[in-house]
N, C-alpha and C positions, 0 to 999 in steps of 0.2 A: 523691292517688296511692295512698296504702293501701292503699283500697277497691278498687283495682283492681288491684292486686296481689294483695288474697285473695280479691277473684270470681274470677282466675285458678289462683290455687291451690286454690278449693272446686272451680271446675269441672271445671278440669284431674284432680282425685284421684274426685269425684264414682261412687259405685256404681252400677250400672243400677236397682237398685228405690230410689235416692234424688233421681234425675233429675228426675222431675216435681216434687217440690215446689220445685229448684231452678230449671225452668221457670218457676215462679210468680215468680222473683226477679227473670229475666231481662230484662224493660223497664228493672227499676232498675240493672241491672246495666250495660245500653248507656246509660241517661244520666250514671252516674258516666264509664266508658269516652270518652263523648264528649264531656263538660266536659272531662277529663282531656289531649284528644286537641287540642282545641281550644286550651287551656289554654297548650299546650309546643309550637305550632307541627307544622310536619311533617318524619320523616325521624328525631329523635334517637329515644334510647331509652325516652323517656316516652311518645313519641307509637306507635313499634312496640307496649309493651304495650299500652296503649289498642286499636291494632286489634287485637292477641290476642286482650285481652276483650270488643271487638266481635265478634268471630268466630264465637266462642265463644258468647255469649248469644245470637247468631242463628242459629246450632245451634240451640239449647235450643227457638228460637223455631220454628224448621222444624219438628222435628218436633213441636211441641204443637201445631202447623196444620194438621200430616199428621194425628196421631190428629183431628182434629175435621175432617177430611174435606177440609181450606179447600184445594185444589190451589193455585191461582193462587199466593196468599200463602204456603203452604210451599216450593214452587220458587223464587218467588223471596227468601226470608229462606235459604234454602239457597247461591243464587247470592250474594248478598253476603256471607255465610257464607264461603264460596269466597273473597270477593273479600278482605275481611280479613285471611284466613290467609294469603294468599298476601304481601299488603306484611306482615306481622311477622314469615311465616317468611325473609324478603328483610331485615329491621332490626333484628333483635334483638340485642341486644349476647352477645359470646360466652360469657360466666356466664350466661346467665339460665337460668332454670326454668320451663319447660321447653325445650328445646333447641330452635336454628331446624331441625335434621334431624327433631326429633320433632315440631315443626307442620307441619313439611313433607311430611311423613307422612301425620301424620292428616287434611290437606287434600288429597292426594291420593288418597287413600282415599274422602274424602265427595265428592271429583269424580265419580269412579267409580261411586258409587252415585245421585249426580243424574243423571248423563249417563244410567245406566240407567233412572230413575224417570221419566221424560219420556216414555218409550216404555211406559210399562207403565199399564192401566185404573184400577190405584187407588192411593195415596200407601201402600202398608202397607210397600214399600221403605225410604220414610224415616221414618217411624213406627218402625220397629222400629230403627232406629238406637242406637245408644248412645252415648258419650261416651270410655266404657271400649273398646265395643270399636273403634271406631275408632281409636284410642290403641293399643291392645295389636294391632291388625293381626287380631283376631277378624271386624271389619266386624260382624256383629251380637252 
């Protein structure tokens, strides 16, 4: 569970020019996540961060599919991206870091920009994503 606690605290703090190599992390990042998630069952608080840090590394994952054109697979690593944040901003326990109001946030936010990138000719919507500014309410 460590390691899934500080994939969510690198990603969570993550700078936009340090993103991509943390993309590179990101497979490793949902197998810890999902031993983790698996691990503790569903519902407590071990299994909420785990979808965190699923969420989260398929963020990471979206958009490294957007920059490399992939549509299909960056909408949908996006949508379950979505889907993750939404059950850990719904189970978090009320200490954690970061708050359920601030994944709540930032999922609301990268709804926003999926719901608009379905309709638009090329994935540069979520390509240019960021981590930060969704977080910080910049959106890019």
């Amino acid at each position: 569970m460590d390691g899934v606690l500080a994939d969510i605290a690198r990603a969570w703090a993550v700078a936009p020019e340090n993103e991509p190599a943390l993309a590179e992390d990101a497979y490793e990042m949902l197998d810890r996540a999902t031993a983790a998630r698996r691990a503790h069952g569903s519902g407590g608080p071990v299994w909420a961060a785990a979808r965190l840090a699923e969420g989260l590394a398929r963020f990471l994952v979206a958009r490294q599919m957007a920059e490399w054109n992939n549509r299909s697979y960056a909408l949908q690593a996006a949508e379950a991206s979505i889907d993750a944040l939404r059950d850990a901003a719904a189970s978090l326990p009320d200490a954690f870091t970061p708050s359920r109001a601030a994944v709540s946030a930032f999922r609301e936010r990268l709804l926003h920009e999926w719901h608009a990138a379905q309709s638009e000719p090329d994935l540069n919507r979520i390509a240019n994503l960021t981590v930060a500014g969704l977080r910080d309410e910049g959106h890019r």
